[in-house]
N, C-alpha and C positions, 0 to 999 in steps of 0.2 A: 675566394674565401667568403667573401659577404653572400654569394648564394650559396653555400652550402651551410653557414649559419641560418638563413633564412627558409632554406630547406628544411632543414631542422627543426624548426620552431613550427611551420606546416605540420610537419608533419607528428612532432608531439600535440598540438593542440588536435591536430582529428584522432589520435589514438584515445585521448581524454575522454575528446565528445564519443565515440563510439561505445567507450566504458560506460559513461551516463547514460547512453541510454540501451545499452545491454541490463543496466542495474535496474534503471526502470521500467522497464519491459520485464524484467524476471518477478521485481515486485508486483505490477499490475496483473499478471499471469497468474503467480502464488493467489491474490484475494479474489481473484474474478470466478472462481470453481464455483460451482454448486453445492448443496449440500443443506447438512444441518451442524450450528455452528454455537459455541458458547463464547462472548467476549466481555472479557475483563478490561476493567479502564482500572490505572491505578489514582487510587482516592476516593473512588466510587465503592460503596455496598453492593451495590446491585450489579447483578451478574445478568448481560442481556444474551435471549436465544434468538435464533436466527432456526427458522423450519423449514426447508424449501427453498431456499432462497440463494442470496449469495452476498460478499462484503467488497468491495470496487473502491480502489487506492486514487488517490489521487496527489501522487509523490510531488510533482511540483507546487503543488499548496501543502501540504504536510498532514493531511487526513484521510482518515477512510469514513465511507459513507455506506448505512447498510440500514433494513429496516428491519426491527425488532419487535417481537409481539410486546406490548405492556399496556397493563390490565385488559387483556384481551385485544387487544386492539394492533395494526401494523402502522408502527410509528416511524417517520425516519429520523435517524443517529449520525450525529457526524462526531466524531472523535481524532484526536492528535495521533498517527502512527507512532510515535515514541511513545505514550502513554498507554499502548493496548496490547493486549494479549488475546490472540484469538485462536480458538484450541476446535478442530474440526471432533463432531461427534459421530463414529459408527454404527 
């Protein structure tokens, strides 16, 4: 009985881990494209572009990291994933 309890607990805690890091794999995948990109931070005015470029997660810290032209210039951005919207441009 105590190994099949303990079978169990194996075996839920790797189905767990495999979900986290299926979930973080699919997020890093979604940001890492290329492209041209418009991102919104909520609270912020300023709406940043992204030309050529691309925006790279970094889930176990809680941001994305990406460089943005402002005032001409390529700047880099790091911002909170819960706080951002980022909307690809065609």
């Amino acid at each position: 009985m105590k190994r099949l309890v303990l079978a169990a607990i194996c075996l839920s805690a790797l189905v767990l881990q495999g979900c986290d890091k299926i979930n973080n794999a699919s997020r890093t995948m979604d940001t890492m494209l290329g492209g041209d990109y418009k991102v919104y931070i909520i609270g912020h005015s300023k709406v940043y572009s992204i030309k050529n470029g691309k925006v790279t997660s970094v889930p176990e810290k809680g941001y994305y990291v990406f460089y943005a032209t402002i005032d001409g210039k390529k700047t880099l951005v790091q911002t909170p994933i819960a706080t951002t919207v980022i909307e690809k441009i065609d």
